[in-house]
N, C-alpha and C positions, 0 to 999 in steps of 0.2 A: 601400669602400677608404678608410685614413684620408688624409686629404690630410695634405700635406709642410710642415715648418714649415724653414727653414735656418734656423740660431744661429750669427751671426757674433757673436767677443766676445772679452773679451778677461779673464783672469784677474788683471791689471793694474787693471783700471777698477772703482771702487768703484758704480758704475751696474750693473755687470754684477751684481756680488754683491746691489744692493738690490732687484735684479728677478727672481733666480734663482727661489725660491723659488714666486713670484706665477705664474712663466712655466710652471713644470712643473705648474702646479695648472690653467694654464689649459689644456697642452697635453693636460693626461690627462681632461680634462672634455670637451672638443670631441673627442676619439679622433682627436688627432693624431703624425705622425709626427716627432723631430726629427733633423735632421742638426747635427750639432754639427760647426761651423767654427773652431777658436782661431785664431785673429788674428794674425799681427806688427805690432800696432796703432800701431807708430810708421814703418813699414812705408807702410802706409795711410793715413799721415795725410801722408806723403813726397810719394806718389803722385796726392793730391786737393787738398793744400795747406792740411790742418789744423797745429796745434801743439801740442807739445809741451808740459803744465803749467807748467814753469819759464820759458818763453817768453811766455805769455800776458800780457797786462797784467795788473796787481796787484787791478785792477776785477773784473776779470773771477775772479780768482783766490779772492778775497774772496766773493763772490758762488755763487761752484761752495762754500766752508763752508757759507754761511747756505743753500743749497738742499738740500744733505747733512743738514744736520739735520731739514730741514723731511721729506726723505724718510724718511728715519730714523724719524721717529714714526709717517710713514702707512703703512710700511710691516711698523713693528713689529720691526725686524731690530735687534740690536746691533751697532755700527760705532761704531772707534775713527777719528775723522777724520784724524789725521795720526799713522800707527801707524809705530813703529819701523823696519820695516824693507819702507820706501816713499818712493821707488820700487823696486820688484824687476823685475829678468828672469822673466817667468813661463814662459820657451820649455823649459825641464825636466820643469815641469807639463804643459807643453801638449802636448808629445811623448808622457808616459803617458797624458793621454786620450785622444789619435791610437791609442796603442797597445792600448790598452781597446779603441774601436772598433772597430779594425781583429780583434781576436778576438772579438768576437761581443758585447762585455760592453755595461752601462749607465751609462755615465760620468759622469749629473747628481749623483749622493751625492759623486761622487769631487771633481767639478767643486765642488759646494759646498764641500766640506769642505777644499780647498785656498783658497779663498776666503775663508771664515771661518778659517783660521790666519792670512792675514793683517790682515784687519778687524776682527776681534773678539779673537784671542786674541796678536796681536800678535808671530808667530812669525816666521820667515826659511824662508820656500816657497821659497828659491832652495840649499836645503840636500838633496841628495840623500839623507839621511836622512831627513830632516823629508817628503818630497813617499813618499817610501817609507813611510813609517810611515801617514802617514793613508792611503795604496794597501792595505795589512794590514789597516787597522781599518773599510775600506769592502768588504773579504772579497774583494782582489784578492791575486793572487801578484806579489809586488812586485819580486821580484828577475828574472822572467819581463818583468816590465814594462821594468825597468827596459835589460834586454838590448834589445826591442823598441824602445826609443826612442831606440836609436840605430841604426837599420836603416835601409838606403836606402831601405825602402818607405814608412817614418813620416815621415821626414826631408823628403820630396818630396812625402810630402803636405803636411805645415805649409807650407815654401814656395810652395806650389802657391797657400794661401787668399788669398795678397796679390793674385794677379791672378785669381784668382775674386771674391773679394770686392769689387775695383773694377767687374769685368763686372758684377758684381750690384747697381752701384749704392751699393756699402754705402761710406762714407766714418768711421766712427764707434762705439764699443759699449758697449752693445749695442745687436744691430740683427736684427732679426727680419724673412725675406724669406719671404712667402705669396702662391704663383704668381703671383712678379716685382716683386710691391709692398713699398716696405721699409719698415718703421715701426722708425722708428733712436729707440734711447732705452728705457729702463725704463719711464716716465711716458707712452709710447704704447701699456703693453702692454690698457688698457681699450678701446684702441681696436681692436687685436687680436682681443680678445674679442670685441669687440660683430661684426667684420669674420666670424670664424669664424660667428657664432652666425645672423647673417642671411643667410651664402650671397651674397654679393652680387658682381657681379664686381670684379676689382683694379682702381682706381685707377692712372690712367697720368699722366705728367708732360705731354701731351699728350690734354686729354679728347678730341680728335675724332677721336683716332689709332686 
């Protein structure tokens, strides 16, 4: 049976997009399962007492560039750092991939590639066209989709991931939880790996627990 990976994240977070790729290579190597969670990542950050980019000290702000770059090479990925039209609402996007899952489909091409219009090719993902058109060129029925995200069953699930995703510990994205352990971050996902490949039991915030 493949074991369960959750993907909390957020279509927002340029961390997400630098790990996407890495993450589905790693989940299709170890024969795992993902549940894909989108995020109201600011939401989440309300709730655990993170901050908002424009809020951060300027230290810290400066320093999230110079590690983007640094990711950006290791990971091989194209990423415009501060691309046109960022910050976006991603809850449009995030509602078709609800809505993919919820009919049976595979959401990581779709997931990417809403991602990559913002990081690399510098589009406006917050454009009901734009989020439909890459749904057509990832061989979804977009306009099927596009009904479905706004259903009460989609709607209440996205809402739902704020207080699951706290339950889970998850504060951050991306954040990758395998039975219960959460390795927050793209740069944790070697550790992921190596966690998958030795079988080992989950790590608790309490080792004697």
């Amino acid at each position: 049976m493949p074991r369960i990976i959750d993907y909390y994240f957020s279509l927002h977070s340029p961390w997400t997009y630098l790990g996407h790729a890495t993450f589905l290579d790693i989940a299709a190597r170890q024969d795992c399962r993902i549940v894909y969670r989108p995020v109201p990542l600011r939401a989440v950050f309300d709730e655990t007492g993170g901050l908002p980019l424009p809020k951060r000290h300027p230290v810290r702000q400066r320093y999230r560039l110079m590690d983007l770059q640094r990711w950006r090479e290791r990971r091989g990925v194209k990423l415009v750092l501060q691309p046109k039209h960022f910050p976006f609402d991603p809850s449009l996007a995030d509602r078709f991939l609800i809505a993919i899952v919820q009919a049976g489909g595979d959401p990581g091409l779709f997931m990417g590639e809403i991602m990559a219009g913002v990081w690399s090719r510098d589009e406006d993902m917050t454009q009901p066209e734009a989020v439909g058109r890459v749904a057509r060129v990832c061989g979804f029925d977009a306009q099927a989709l596009a009904r479905a995200a706004e259903s009460e069953a989609v709607v209440a699930t996205y809402e739902g991931t704020i207080a699951a995703a706290v339950a889970a510990g998850v504060f951050g994205a991306p954040s990758y939880v395998l039975d219960g352990e959460v390795f927050w971050g793209q740069d944790r996902l070697e550790l992921l790996d190596r966690a998958l490949a030795s079988g080992r039991a989950p790590f608790r915030p309490d080792p004697a627990a």
